[in-house]
ChimeraX commands (.cxc) that place a marker at each C-alpha (Angstrom):
marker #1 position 16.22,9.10,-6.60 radius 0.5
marker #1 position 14.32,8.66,-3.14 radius 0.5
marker #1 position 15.69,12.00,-1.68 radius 0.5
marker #1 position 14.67,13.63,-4.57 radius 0.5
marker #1 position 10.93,12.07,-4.93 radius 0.5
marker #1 position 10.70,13.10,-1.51 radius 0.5
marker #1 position 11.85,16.56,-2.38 radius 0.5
marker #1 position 9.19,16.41,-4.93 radius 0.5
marker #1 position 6.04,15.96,-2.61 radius 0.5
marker #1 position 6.77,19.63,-0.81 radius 0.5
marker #1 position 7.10,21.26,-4.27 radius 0.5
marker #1 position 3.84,19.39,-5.07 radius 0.5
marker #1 position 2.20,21.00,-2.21 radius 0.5
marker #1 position 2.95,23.95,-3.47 radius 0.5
marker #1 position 0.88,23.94,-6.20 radius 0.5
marker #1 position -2.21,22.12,-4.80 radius 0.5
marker #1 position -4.80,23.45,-3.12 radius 0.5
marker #1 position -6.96,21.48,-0.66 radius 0.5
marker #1 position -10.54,22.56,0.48 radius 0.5
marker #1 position -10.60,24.85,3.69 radius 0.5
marker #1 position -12.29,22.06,5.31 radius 0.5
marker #1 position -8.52,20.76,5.59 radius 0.5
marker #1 position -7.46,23.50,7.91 radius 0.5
marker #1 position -4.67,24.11,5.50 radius 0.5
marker #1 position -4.16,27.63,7.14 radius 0.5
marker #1 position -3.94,26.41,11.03 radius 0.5
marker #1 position -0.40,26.00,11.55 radius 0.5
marker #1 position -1.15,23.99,14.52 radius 0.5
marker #1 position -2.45,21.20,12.97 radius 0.5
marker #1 position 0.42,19.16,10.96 radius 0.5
marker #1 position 0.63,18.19,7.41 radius 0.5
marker #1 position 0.35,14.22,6.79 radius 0.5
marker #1 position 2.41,12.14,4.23 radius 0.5
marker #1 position 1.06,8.29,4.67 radius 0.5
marker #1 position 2.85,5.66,3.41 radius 0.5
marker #1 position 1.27,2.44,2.04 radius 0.5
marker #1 position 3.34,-0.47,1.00 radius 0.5
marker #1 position 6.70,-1.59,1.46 radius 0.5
marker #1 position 9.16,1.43,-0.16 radius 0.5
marker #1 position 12.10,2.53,0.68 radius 0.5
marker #1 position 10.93,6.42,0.49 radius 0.5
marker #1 position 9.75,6.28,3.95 radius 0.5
marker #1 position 13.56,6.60,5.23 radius 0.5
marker #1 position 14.11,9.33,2.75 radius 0.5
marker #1 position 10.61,11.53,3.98 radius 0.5
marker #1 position 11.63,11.20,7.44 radius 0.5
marker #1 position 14.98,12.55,6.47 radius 0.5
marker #1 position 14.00,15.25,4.17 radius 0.5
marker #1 position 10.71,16.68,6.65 radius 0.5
marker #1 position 12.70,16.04,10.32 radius 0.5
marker #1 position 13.62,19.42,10.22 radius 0.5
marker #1 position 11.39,21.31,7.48 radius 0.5
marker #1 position 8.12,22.43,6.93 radius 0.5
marker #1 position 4.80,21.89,4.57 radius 0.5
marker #1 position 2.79,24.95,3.98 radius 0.5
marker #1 position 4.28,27.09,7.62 radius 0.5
marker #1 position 3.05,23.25,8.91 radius 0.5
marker #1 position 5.41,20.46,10.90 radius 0.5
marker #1 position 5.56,17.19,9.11 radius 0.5
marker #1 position 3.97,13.93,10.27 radius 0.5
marker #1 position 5.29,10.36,8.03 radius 0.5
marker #1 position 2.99,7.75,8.92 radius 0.5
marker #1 position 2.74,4.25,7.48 radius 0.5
marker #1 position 0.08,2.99,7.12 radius 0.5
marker #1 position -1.10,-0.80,7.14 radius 0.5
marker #1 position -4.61,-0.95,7.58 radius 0.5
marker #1 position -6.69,0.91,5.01 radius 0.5
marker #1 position -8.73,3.06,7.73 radius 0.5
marker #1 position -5.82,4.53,8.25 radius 0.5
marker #1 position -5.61,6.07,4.94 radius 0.5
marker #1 position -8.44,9.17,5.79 radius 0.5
marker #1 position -6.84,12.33,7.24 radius 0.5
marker #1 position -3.24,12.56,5.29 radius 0.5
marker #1 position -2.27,14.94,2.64 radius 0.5
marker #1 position -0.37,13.42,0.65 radius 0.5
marker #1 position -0.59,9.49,-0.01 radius 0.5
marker #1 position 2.13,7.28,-1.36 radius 0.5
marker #1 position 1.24,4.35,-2.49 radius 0.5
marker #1 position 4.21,1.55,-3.02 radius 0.5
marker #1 position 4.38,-0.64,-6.06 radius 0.5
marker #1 position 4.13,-3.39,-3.45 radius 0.5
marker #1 position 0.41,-2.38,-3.38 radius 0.5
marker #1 position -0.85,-3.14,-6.84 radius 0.5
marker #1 position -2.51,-5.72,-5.96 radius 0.5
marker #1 position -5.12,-3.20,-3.44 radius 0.5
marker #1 position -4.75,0.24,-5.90 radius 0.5
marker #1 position -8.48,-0.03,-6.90 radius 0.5
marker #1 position -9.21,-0.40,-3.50 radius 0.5
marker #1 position -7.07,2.58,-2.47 radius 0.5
marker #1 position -8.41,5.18,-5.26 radius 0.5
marker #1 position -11.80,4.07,-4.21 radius 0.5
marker #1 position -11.04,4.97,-0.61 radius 0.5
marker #1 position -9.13,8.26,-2.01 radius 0.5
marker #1 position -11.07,9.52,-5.19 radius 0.5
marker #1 position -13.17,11.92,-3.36 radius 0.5
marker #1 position -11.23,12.37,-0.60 radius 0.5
marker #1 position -8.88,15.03,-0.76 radius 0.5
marker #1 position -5.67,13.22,-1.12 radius 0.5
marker #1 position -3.04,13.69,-2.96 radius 0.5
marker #1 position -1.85,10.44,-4.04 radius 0.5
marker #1 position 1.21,9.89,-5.12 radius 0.5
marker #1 position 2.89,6.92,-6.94 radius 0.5
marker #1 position 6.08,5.66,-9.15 radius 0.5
marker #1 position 4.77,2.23,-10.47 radius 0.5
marker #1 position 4.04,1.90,-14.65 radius 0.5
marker #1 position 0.61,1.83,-15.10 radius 0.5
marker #1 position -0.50,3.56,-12.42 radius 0.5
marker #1 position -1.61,6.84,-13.53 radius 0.5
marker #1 position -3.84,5.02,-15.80 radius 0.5
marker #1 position -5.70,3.14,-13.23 radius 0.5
marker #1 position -6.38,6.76,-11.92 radius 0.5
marker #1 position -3.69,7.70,-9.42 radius 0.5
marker #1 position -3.07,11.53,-9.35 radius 0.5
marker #1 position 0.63,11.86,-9.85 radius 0.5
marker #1 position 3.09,9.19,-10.37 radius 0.5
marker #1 position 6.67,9.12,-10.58 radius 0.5
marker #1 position 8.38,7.19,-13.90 radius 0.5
marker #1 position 12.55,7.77,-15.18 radius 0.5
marker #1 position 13.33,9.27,-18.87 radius 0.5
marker #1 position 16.80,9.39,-19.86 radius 0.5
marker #1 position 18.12,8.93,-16.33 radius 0.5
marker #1 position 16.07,11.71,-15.22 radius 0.5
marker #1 position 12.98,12.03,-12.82 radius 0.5
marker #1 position 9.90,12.40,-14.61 radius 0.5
marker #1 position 6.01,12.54,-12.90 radius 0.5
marker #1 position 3.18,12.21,-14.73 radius 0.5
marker #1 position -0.61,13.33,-13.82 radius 0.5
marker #1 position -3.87,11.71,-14.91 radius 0.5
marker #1 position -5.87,15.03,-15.26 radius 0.5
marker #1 position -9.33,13.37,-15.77 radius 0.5
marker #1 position -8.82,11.84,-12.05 radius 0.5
marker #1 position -7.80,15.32,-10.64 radius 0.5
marker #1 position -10.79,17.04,-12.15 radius 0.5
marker #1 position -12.93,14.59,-10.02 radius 0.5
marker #1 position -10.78,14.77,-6.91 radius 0.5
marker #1 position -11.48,17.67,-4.40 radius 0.5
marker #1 position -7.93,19.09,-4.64 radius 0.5
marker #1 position -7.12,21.66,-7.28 radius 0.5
marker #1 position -3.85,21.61,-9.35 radius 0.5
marker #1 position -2.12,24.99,-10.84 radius 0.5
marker #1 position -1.67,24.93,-14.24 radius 0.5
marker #1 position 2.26,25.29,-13.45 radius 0.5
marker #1 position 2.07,22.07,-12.21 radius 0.5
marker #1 position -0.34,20.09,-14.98 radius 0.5
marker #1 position 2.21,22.12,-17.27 radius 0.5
marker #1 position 5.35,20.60,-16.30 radius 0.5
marker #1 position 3.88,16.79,-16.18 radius 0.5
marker #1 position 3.23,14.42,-18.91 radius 0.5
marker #1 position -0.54,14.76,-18.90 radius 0.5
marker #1 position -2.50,11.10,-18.94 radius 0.5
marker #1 position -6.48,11.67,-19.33 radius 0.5
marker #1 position -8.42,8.72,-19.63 radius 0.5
marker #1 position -9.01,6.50,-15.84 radius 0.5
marker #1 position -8.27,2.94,-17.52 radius 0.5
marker #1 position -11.04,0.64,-16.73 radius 0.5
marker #1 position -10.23,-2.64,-15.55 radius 0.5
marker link #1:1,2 radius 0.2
marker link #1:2,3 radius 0.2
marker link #1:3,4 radius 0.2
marker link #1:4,5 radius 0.2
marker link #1:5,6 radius 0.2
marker link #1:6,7 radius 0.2
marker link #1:7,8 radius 0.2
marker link #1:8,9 radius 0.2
marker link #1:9,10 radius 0.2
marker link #1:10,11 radius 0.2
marker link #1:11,12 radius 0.2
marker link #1:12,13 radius 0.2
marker link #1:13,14 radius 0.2
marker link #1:14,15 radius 0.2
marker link #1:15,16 radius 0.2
marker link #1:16,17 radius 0.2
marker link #1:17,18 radius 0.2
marker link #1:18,19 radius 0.2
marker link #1:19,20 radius 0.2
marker link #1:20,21 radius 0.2
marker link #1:21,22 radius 0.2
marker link #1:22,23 radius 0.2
marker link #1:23,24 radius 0.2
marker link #1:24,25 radius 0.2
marker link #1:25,26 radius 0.2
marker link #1:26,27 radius 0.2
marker link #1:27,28 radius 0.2
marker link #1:28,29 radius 0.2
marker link #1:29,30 radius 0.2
marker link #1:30,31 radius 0.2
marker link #1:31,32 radius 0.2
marker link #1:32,33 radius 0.2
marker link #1:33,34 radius 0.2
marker link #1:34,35 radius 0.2
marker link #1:35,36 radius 0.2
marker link #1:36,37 radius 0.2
marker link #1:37,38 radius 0.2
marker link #1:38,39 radius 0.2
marker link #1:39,40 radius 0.2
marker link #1:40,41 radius 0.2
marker link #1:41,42 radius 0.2
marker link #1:42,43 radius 0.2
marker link #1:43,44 radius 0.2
marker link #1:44,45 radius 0.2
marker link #1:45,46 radius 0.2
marker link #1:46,47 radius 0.2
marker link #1:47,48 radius 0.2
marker link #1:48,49 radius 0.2
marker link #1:49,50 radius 0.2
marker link #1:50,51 radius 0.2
marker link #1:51,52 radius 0.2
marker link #1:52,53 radius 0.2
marker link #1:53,54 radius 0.2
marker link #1:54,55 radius 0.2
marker link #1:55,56 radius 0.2
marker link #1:56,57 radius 0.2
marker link #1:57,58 radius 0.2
marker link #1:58,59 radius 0.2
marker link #1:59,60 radius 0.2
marker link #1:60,61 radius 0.2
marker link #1:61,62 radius 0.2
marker link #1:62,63 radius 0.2
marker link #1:63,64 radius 0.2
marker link #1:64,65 radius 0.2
marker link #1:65,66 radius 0.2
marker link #1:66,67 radius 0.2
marker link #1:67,68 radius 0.2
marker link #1:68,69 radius 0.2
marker link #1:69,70 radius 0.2
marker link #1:70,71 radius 0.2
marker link #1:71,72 radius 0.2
marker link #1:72,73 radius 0.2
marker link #1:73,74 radius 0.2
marker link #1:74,75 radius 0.2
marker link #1:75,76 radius 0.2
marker link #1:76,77 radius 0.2
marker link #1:77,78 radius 0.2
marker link #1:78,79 radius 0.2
marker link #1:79,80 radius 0.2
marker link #1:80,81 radius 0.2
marker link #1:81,82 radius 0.2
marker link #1:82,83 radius 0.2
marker link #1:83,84 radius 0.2
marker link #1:84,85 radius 0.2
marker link #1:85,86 radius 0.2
marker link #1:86,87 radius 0.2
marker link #1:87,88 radius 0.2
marker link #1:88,89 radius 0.2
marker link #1:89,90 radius 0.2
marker link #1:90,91 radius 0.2
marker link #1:91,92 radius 0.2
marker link #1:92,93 radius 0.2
marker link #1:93,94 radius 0.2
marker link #1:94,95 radius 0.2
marker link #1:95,96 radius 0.2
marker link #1:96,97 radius 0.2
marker link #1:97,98 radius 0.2
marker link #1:98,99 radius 0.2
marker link #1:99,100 radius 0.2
marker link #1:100,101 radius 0.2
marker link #1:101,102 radius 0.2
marker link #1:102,103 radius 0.2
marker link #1:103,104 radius 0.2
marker link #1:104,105 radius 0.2
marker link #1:105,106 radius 0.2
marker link #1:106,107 radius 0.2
marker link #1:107,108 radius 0.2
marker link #1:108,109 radius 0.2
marker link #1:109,110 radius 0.2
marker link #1:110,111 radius 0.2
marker link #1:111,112 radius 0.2
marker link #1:112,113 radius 0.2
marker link #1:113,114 radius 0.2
marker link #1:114,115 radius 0.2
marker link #1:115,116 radius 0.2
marker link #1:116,117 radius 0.2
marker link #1:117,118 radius 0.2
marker link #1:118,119 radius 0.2
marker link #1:119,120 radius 0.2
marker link #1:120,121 radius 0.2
marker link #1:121,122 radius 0.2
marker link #1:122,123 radius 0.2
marker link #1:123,124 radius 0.2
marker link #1:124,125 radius 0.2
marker link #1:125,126 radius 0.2
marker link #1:126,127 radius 0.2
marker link #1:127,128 radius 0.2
marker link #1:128,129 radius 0.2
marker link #1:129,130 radius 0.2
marker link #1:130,131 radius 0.2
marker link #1:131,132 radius 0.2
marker link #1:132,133 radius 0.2
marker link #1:133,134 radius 0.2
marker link #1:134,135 radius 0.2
marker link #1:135,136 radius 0.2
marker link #1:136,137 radius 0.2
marker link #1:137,138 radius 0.2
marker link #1:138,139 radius 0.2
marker link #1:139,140 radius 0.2
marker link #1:140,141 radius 0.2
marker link #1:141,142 radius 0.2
marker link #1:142,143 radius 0.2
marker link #1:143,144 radius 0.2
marker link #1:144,145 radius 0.2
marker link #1:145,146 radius 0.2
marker link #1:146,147 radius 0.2
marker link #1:147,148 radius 0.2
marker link #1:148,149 radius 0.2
marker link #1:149,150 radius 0.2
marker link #1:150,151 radius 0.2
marker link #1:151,152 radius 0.2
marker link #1:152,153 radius 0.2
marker link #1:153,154 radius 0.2
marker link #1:154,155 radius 0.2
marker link #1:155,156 radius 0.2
view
């Protein structure tokens, strides 16, 4: 399932749009998937993006242990390992523009933007719309149509 989450974070990509101030269109500059938390996706993006592309860009996999680290990527995974720090996280995230990406139960609730979960054997992602109407990134309604669609940011 790793191979194909990681898979799942250029197809994202493809149907998000971040704000020019991203330099989305400079080829020169690389696209960034961090990594916070202890998963074993990591492996799997470095496989999947040694050779390919994001958007015409090269692919950077960083992990990340110190939350300053976190400004600057693309795309952020964030580990079921880090539960404990997701408030922390979003806060550092929600109006950055981040895609963050997870595959723990109860996540999308707390207000992550898409995360991961298995029906019937299959791979599922889900997307808590009211968090990606206050995020900076924009979401095609291809996308928002093929997820299960969570609304409300759960309040802890």
């Amino acid at each position: 399932m790793n191979v194909l989450k990681a898979v799942y974070l250029e197809k994202f990509s493809r149907f998000v749009t971040w704000p020019e101030s991203c330099m989305m269109n400079d080829i020169n500059k690389p696209f960034i998937i961090s990594i916070i938390g202890k998963t074993e996706l990591a492996e799997n993006l470095i496989f999947v993006y040694s050779q390919q592309q994001i958007n015409n860009k090269r692919v950077i996999i960083k992990e990340i242990k110190d939350f300053k680290e976190i400004e600057g990527c693309h795309i952020l995974f964030i580990a079921e390992s880090e539960k404990k720090n997701l408030q922390k996280i979003l806060s550092i995230t929600s109006a950055l523009p981040i895609l963050t990406v997870g595959e723990t139960k109860g996540f999308s609730e707390k207000g992550i933007l898409i995360n991961f979960f298995e029906e019937n054997k299959k791979l599922r992602f889900e997307i808590n719309e009211t968090a990606v109407l206050k995020s900076p990134l924009k979401m095609s309604y291809y996308l928002l149509n093929t997820a299960r669609i969570i609304d409300p940011i759960a309040e802890e």
